[in-house]
C-alpha positions in Angstrom: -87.0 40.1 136.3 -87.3 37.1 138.6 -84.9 35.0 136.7 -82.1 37.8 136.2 -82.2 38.3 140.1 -81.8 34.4 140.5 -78.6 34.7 138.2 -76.8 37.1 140.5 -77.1 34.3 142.8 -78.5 36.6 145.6 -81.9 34.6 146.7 -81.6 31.1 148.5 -85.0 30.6 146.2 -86.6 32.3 143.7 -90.6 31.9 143.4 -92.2 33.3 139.8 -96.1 33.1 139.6 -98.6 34.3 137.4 -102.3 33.7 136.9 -102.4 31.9 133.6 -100.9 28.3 133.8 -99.5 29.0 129.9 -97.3 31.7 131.3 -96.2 29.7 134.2 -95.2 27.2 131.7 -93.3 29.1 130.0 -91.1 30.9 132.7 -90.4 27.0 133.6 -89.1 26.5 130.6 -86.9 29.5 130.9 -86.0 28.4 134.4 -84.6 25.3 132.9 -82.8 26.7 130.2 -81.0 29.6 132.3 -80.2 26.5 135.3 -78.6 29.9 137.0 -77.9 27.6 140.1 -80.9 29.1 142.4 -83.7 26.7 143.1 -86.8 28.1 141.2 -90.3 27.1 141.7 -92.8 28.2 139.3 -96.2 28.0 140.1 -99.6 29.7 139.2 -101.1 32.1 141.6 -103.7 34.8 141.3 -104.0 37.8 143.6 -106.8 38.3 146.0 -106.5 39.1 150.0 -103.8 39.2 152.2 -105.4 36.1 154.2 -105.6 34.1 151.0 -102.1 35.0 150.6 -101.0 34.0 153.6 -102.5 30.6 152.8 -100.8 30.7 149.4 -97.2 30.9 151.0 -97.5 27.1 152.1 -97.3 26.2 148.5 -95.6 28.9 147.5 -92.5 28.6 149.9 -92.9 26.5 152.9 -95.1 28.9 154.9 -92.3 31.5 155.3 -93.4 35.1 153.9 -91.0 36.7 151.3 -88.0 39.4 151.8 -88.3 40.2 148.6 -91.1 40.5 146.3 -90.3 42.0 142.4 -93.3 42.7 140.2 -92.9 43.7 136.6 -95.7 45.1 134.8 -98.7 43.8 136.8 -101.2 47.2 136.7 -103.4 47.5 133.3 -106.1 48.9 135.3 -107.4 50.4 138.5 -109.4 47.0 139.5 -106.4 45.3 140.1 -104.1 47.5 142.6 -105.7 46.7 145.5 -105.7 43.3 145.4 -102.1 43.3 144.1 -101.0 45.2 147.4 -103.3 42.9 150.1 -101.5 40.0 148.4 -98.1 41.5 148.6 -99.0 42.5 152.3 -99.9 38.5 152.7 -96.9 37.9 151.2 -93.9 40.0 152.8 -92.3 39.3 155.6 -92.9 42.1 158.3 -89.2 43.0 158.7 -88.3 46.5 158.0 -86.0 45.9 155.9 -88.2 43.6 152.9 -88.7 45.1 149.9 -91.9 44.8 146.9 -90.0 46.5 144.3 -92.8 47.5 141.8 -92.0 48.3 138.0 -94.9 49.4 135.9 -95.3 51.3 132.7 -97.2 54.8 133.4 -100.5 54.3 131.1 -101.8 57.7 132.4 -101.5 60.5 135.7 -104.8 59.0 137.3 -104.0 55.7 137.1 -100.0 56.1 138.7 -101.5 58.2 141.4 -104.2 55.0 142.1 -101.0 53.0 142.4 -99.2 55.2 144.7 -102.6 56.0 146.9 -103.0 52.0 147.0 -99.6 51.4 148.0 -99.6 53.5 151.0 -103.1 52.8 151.6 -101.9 49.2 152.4 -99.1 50.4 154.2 -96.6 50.6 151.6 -93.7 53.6 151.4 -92.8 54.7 148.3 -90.4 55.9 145.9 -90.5 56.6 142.1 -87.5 56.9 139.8 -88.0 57.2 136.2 -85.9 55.2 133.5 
């Protein structure tokens, strides 16, 4: 998703992390093949707290926290939501209008309403659309 967004030429930098330094080799490569004219940074990064996070954003992109956030397909299980929010929440900027646009794949009722509970337990509003 990262690398589509970059092609519309919208962000002034696009960011794509992942925990596994095989997959952030890979989107590097992509990066360099697409060269969609947005400086991209690809770099491995695992989710934990939002004060870790907040630490993360000097690698990450100069200390400044994010306007946008995207994350495609990052909840296999109910461990991981809340440390996906608290490092979103370490990661957005506090403006009103910045966005963590969230796509996942519904694996079962219990485990989309643990997602929506965790968002809003960390602050998050939310919407949900169906494709």
């Amino acid at each position: 998703g990262g690398l589509i967004a970059a092609a519309t030429g919208a962000p002034r930098l696009l960011v794509i992390t992942d925990g596994s330094t095989d997959v952030v080799d890979l989107a590097k490569r992509n990066a360099e093949r697409m060269s969609c004219g947005v400086p991209v940074k690809c770099l491995p990064f695992s989710w934990g707290t939002t004060q870790e996070a907040r630490k993360a954003l000097t690698q990450l992109n100069a200390g400044d926290p994010f306007d946008i956030l995207i994350g495609a397909d990052l909840i296999w299980d109910e461990e991981c939501i809340s440390p996906l929010f608290s490092s979103a929440q370490g990661l957005l900027s506090p403006d009103p209008g910045a966005l963590f646009i969230l796509s996942f794949v519904v694996r079962s009722d219990y485990l989309n309403e643990c997602v929506l509970e965790g968002a809003r337990a960390h602050g998050f509003c939310t919407e949900t659309r169906d494709t």
